[in-house]
Each structure stands twice: as C-alpha cells, then as structure tokens.
PyMOL Python script that loads the backbone (N, CA, C, O; Angstrom):
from pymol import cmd

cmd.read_pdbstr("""\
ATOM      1  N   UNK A   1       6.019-267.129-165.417  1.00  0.00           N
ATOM      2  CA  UNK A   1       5.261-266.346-166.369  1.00  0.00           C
ATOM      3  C   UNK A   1       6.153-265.343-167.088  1.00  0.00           C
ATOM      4  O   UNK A   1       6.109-265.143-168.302  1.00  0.00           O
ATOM      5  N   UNK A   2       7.057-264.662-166.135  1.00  0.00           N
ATOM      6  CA  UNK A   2       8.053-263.290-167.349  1.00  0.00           C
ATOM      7  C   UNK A   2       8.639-264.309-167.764  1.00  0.00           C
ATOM      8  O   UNK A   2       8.026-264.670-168.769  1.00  0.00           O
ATOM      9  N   UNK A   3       9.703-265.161-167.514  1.00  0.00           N
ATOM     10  CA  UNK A   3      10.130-266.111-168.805  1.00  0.00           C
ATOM     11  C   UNK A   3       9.340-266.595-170.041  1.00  0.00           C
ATOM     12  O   UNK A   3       9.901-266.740-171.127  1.00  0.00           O
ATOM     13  N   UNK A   4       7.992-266.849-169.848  1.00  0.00           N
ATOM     14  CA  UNK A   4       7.587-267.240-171.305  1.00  0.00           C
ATOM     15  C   UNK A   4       7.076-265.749-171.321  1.00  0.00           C
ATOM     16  O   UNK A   4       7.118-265.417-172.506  1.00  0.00           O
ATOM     17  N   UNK A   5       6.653-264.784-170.631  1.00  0.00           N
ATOM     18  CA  UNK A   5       6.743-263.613-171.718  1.00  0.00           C
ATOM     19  C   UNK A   5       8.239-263.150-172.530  1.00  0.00           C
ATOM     20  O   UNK A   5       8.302-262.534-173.594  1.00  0.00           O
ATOM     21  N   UNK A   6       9.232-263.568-171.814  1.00  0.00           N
ATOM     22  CA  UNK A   6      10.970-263.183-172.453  1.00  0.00           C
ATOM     23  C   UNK A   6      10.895-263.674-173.394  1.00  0.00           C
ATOM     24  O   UNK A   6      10.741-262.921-174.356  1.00  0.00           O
ATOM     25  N   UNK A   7      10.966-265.380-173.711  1.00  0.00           N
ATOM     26  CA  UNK A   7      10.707-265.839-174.627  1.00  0.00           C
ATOM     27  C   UNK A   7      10.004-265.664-175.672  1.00  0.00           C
ATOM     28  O   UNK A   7      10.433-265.832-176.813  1.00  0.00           O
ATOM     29  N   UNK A   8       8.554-265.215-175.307  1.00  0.00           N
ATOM     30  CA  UNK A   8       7.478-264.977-176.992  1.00  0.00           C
ATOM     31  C   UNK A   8       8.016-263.978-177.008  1.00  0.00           C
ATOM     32  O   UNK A   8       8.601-264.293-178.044  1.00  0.00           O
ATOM     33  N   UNK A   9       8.571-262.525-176.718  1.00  0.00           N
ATOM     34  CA  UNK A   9       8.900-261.071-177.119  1.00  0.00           C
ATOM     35  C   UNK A   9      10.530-261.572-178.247  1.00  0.00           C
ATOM     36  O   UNK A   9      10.814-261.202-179.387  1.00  0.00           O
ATOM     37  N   UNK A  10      11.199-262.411-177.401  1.00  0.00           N
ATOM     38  CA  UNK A  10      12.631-262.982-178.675  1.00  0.00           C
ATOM     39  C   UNK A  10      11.868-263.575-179.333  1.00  0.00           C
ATOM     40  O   UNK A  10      11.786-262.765-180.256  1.00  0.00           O
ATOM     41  N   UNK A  11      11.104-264.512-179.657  1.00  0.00           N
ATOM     42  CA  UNK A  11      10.691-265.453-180.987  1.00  0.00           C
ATOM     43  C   UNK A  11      10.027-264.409-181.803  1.00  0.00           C
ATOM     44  O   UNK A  11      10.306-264.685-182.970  1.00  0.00           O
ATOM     45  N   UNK A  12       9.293-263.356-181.769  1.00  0.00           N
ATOM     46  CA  UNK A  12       8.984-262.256-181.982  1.00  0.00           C
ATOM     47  C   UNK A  12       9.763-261.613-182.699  1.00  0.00           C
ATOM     48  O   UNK A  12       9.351-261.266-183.806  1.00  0.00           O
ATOM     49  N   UNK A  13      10.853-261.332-182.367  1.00  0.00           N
ATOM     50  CA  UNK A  13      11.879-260.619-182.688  1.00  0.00           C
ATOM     51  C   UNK A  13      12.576-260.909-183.108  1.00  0.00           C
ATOM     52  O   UNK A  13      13.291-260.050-183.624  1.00  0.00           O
ATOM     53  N   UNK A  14      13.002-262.489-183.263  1.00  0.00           N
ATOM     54  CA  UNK A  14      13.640-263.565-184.130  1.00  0.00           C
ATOM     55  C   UNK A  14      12.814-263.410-185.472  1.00  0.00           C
ATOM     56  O   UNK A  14      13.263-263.039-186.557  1.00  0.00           O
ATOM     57  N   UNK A  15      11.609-263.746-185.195  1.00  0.00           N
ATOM     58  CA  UNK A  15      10.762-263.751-186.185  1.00  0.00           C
ATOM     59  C   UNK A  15      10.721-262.237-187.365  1.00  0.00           C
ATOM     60  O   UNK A  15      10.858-262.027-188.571  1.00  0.00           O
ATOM     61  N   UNK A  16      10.524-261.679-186.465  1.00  0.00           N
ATOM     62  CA  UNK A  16      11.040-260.187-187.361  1.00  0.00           C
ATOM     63  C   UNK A  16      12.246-260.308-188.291  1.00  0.00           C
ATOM     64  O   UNK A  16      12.293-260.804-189.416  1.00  0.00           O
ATOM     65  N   UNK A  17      13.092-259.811-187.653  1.00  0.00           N
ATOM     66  CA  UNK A  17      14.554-260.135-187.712  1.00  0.00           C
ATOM     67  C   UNK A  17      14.387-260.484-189.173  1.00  0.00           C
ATOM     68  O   UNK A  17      14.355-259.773-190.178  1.00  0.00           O
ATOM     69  N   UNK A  18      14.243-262.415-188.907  1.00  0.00           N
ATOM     70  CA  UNK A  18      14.200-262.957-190.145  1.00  0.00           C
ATOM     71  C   UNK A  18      13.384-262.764-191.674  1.00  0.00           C
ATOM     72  O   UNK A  18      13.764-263.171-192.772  1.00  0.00           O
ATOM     73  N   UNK A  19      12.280-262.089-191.373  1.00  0.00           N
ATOM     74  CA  UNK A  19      11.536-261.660-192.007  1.00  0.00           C
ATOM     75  C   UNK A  19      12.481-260.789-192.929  1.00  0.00           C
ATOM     76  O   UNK A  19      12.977-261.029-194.030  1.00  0.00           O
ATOM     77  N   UNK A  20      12.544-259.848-192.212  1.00  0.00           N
ATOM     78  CA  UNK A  20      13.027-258.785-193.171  1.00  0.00           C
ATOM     79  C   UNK A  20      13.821-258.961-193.343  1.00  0.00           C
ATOM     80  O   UNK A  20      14.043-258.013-194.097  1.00  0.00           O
ATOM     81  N   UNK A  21      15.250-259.803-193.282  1.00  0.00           N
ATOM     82  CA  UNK A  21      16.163-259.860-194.154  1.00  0.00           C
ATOM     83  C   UNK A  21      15.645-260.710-195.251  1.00  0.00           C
ATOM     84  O   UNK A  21      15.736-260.050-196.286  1.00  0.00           O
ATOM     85  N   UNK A  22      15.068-262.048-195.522  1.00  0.00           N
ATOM     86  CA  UNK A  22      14.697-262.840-196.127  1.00  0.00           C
ATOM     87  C   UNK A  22      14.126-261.574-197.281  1.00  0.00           C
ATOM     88  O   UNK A  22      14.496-261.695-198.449  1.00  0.00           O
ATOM     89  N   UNK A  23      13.152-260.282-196.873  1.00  0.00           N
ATOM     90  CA  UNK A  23      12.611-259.737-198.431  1.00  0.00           C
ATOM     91  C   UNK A  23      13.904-258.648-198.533  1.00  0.00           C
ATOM     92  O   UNK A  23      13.737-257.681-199.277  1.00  0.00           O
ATOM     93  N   UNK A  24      15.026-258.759-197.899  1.00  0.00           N
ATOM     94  CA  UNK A  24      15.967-257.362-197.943  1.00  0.00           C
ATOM     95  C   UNK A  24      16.988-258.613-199.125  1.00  0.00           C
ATOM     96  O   UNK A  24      17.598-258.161-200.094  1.00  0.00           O
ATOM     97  N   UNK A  25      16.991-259.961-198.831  1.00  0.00           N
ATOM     98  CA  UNK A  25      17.754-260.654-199.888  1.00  0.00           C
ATOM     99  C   UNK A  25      16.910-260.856-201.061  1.00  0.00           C
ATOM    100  O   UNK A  25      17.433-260.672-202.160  1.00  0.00           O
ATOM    101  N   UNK A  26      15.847-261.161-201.006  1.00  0.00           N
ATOM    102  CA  UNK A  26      14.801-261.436-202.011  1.00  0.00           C
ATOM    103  C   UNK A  26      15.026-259.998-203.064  1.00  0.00           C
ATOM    104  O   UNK A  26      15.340-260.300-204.215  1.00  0.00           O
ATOM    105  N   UNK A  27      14.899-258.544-202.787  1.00  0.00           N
ATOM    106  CA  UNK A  27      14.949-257.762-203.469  1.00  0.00           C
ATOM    107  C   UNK A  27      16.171-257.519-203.990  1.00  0.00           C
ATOM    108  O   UNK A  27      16.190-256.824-205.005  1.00  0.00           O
ATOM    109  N   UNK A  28      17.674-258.097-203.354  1.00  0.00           N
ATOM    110  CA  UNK A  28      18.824-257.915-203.990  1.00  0.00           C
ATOM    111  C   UNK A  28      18.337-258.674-205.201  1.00  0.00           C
ATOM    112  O   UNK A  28      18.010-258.087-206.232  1.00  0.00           O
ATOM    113  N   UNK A  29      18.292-260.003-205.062  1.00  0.00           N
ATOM    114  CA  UNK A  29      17.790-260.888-205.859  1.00  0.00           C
ATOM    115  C   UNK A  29      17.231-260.561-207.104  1.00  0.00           C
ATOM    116  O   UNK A  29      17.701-260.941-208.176  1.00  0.00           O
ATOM    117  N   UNK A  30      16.210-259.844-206.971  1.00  0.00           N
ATOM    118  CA  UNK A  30      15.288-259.151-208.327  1.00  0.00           C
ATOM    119  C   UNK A  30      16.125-258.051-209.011  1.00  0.00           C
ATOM    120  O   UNK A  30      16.182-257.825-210.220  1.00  0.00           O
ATOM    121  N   UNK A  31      17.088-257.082-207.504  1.00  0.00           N
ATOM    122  CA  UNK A  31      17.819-255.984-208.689  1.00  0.00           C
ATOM    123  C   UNK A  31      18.609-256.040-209.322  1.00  0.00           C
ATOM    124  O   UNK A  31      18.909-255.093-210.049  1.00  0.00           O
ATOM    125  N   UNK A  32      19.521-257.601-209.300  1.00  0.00           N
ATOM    126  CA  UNK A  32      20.819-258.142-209.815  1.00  0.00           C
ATOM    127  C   UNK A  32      19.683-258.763-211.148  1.00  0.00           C
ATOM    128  O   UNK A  32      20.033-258.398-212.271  1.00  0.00           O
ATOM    129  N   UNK A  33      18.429-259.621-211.094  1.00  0.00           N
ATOM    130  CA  UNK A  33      18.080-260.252-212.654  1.00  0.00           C
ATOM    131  C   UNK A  33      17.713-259.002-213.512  1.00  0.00           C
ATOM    132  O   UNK A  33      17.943-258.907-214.718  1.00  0.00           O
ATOM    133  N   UNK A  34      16.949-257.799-212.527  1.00  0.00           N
ATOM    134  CA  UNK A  34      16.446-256.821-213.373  1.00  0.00           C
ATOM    135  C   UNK A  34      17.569-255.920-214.412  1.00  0.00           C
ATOM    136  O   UNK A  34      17.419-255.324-215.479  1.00  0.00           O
ATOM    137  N   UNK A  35      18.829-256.181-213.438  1.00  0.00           N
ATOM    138  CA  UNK A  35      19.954-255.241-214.385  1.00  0.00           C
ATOM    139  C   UNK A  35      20.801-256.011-215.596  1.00  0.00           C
ATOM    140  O   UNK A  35      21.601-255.596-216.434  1.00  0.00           O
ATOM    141  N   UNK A  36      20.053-257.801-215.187  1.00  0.00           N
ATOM    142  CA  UNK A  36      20.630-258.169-216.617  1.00  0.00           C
ATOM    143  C   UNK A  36      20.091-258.457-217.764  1.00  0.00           C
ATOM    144  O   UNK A  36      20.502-259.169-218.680  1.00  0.00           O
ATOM    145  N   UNK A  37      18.568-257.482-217.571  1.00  0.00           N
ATOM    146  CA  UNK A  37      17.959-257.843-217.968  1.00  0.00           C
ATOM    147  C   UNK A  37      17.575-256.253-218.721  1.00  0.00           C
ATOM    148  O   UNK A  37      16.790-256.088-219.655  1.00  0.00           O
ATOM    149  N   UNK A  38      18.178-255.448-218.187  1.00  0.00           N
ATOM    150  CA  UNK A  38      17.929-253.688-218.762  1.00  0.00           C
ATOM    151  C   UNK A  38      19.177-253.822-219.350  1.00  0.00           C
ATOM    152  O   UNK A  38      19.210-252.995-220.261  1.00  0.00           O
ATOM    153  N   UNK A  39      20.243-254.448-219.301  1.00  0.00           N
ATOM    154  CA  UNK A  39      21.318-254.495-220.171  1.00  0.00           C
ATOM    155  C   UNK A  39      21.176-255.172-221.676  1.00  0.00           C
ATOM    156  O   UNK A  39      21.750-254.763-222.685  1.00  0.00           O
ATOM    157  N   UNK A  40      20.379-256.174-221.600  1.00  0.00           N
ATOM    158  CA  UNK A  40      19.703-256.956-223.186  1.00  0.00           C
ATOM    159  C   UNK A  40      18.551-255.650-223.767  1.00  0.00           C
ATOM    160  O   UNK A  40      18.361-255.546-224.979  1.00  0.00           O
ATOM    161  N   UNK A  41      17.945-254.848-222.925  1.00  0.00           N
ATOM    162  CA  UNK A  41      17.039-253.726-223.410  1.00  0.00           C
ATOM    163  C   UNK A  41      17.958-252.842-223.993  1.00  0.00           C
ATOM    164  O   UNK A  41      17.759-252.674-225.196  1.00  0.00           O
ATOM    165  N   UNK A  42      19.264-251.991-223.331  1.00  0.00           N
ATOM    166  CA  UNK A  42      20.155-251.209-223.976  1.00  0.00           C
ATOM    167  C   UNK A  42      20.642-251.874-225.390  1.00  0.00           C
ATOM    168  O   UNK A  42      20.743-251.207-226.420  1.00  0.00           O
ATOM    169  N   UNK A  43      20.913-253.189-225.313  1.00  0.00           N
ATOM    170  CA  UNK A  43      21.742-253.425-226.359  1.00  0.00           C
ATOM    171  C   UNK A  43      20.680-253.351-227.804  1.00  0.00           C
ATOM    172  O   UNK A  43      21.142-253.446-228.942  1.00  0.00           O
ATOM    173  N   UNK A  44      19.716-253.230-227.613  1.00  0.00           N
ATOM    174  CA  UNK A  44      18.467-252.933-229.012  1.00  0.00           C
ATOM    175  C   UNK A  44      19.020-254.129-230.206  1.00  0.00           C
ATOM    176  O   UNK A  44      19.727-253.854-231.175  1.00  0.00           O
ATOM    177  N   UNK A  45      18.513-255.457-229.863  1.00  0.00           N
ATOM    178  CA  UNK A  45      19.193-256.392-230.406  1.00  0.00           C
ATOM    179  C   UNK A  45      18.590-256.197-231.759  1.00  0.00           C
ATOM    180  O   UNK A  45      17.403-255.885-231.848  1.00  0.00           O
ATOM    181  N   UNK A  46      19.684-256.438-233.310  1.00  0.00           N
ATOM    182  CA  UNK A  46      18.796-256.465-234.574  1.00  0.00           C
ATOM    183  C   UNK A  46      17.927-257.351-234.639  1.00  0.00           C
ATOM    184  O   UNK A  46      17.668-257.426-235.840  1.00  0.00           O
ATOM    185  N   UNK A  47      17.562-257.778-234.319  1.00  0.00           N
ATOM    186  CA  UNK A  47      16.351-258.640-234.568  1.00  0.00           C
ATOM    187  C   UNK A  47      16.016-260.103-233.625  1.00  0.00           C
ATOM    188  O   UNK A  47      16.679-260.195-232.592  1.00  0.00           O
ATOM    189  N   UNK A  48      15.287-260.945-233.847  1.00  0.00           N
ATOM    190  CA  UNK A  48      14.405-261.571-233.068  1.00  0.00           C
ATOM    191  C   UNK A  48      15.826-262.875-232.439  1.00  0.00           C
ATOM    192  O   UNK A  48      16.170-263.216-231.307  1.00  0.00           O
ATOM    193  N   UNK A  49      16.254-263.228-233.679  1.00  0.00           N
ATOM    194  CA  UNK A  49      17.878-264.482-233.221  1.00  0.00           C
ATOM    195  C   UNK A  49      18.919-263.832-232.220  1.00  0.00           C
ATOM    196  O   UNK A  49      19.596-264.429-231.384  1.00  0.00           O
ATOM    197  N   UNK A  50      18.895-262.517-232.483  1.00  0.00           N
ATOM    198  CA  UNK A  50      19.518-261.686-231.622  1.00  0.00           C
ATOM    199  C   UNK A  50      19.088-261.212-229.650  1.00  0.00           C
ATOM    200  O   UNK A  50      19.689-261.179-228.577  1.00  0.00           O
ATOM    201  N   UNK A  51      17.989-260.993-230.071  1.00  0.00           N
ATOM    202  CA  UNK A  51      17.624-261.648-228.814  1.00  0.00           C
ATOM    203  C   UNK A  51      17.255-262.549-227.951  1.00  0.00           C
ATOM    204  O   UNK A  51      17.564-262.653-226.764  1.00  0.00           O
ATOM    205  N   UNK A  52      16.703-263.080-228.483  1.00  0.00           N
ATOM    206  CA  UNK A  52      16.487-264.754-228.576  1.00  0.00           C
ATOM    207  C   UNK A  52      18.058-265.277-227.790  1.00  0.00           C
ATOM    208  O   UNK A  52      17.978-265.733-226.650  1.00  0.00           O
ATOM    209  N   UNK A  53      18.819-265.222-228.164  1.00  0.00           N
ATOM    210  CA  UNK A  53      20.347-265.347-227.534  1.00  0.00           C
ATOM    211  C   UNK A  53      20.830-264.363-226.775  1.00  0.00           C
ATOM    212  O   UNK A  53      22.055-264.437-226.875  1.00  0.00           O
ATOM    213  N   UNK A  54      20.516-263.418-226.022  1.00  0.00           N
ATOM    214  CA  UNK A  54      20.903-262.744-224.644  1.00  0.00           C
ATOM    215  C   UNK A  54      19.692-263.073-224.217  1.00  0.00           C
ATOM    216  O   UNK A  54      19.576-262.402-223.191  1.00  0.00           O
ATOM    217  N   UNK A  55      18.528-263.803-224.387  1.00  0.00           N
ATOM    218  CA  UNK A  55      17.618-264.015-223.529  1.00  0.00           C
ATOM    219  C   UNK A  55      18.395-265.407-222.944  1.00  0.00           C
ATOM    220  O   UNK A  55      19.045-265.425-221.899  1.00  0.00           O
ATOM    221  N   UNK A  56      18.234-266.303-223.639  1.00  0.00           N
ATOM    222  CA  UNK A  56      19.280-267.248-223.282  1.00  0.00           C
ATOM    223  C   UNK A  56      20.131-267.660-222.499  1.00  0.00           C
ATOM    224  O   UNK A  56      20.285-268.643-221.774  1.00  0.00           O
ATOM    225  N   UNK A  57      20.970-266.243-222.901  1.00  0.00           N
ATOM    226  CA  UNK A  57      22.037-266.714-222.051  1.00  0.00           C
ATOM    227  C   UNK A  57      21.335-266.135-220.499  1.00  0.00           C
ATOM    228  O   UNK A  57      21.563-266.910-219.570  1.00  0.00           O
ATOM    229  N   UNK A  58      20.668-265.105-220.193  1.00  0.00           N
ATOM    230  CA  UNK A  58      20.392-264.923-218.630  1.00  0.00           C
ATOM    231  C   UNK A  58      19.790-265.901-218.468  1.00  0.00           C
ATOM    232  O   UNK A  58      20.186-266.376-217.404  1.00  0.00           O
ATOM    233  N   UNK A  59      18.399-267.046-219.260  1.00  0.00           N
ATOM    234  CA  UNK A  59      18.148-267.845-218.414  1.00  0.00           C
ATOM    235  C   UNK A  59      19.409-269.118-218.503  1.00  0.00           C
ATOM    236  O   UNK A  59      19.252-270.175-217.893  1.00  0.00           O
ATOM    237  N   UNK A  60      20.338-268.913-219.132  1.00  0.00           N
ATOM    238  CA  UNK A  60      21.557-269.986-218.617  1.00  0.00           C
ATOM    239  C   UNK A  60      21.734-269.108-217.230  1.00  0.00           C
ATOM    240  O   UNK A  60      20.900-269.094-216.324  1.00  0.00           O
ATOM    241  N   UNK A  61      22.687-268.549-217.235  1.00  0.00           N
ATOM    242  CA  UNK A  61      22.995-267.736-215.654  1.00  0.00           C
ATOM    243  C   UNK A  61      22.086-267.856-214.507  1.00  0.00           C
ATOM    244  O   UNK A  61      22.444-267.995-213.338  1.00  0.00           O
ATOM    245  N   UNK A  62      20.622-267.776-215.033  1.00  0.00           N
ATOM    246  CA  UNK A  62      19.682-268.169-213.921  1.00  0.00           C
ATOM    247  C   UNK A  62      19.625-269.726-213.561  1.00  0.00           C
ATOM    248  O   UNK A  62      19.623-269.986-212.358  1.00  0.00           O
ATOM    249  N   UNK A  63      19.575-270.868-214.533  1.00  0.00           N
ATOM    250  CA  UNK A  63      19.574-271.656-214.288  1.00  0.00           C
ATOM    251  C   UNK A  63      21.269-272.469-213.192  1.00  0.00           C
ATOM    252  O   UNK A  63      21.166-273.253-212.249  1.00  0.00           O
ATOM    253  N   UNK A  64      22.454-271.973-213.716  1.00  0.00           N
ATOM    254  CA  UNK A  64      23.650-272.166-213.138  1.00  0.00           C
ATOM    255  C   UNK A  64      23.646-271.510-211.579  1.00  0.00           C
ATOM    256  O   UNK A  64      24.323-271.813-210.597  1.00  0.00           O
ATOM    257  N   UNK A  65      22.447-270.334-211.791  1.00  0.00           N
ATOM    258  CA  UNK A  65      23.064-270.349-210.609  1.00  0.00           C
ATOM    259  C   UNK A  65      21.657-270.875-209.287  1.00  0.00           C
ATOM    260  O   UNK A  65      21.952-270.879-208.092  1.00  0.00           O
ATOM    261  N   UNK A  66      20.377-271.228-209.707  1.00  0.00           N
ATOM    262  CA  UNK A  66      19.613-272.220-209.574  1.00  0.00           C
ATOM    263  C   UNK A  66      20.095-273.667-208.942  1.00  0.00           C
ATOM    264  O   UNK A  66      19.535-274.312-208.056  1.00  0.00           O
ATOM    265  N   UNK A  67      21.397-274.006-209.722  1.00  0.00           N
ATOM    266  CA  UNK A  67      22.055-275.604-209.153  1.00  0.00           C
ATOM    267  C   UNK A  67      22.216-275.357-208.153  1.00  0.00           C
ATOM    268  O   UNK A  67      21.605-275.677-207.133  1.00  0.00           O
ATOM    269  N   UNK A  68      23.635-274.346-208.429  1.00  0.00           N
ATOM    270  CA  UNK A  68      24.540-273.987-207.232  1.00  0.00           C
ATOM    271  C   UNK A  68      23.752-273.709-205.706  1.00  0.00           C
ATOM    272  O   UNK A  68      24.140-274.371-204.743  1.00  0.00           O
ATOM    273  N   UNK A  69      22.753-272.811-205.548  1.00  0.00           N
ATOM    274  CA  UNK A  69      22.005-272.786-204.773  1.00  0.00           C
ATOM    275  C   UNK A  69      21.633-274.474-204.106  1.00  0.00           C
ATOM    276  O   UNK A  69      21.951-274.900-202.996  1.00  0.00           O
ATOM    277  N   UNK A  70      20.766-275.297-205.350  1.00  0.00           N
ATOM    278  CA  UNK A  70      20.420-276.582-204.955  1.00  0.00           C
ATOM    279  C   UNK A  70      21.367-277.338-203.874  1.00  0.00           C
ATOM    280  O   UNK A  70      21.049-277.881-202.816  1.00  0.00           O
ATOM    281  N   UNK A  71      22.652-277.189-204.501  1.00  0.00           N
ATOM    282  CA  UNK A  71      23.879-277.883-204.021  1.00  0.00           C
ATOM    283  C   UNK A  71      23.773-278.059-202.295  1.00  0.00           C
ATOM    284  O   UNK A  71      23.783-278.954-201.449  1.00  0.00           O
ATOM    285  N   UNK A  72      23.667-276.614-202.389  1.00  0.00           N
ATOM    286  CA  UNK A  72      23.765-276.180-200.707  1.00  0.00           C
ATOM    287  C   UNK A  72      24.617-275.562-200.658  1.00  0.00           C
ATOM    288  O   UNK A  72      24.968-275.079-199.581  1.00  0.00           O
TER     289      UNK A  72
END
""", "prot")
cmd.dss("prot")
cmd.show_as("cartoon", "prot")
cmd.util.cbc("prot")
cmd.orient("prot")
C-alpha cells in the first residue's frame, strides 16, 4: 500500500512538474511573437503595402519556424 501511495504522490508531482513548465514555455512562446509584433506597431508603417509586408514577414518566421518544430 505506501508504495502505490509513493508512486501516485511522484506521478503527481511529475504531473505538476510538467504542467507548469509546458505554460512557463508556452508564455515564452507568446512574449517572443508579441515583441515581433510591437516592433511592426513602433515602426508606424506608411500605409497599408507597408504593413501588409512586416505582417508577412512574421507570419514567414512563424511559419519556418512551425516546420522546424514539425521536423522534430
């Protein structure tokens, strides 16, 4: 019986563990697109072709790096 209590208290704690790094990477995640994405806001593009192309290019960067991920 204390062995499978040892056990569920680590899977528990495994389980934790993993949890929170998984949203501690998830939020790097969002603050690296959000800053390339307040950088196309600073640049106050002249007009619509102008942004239209730094929108672009982050979803190129998102998509490249989308593969790479795939890859493994």
């Amino acid at each position: 019986m204390a062995a499978m209590d040892d056990q569920a208290a680590f899977t528990k704690t495994l389980q934790e563990k993993f949890e929170k790094k998984l949203i501690d990477h998830e939020i790097a995640q969002l603050e690296y697109w959000k800053v390339q994405l307040d950088k196309i806001l600073a640049l106050r593009p002249d007009g619509v072709a102008s942004l239209q192309l730094h929108i672009r290019k982050v979803s190129d960067m998102m998509g490249n790096r989308i593969k790479v991920l795939k890859r493994g």
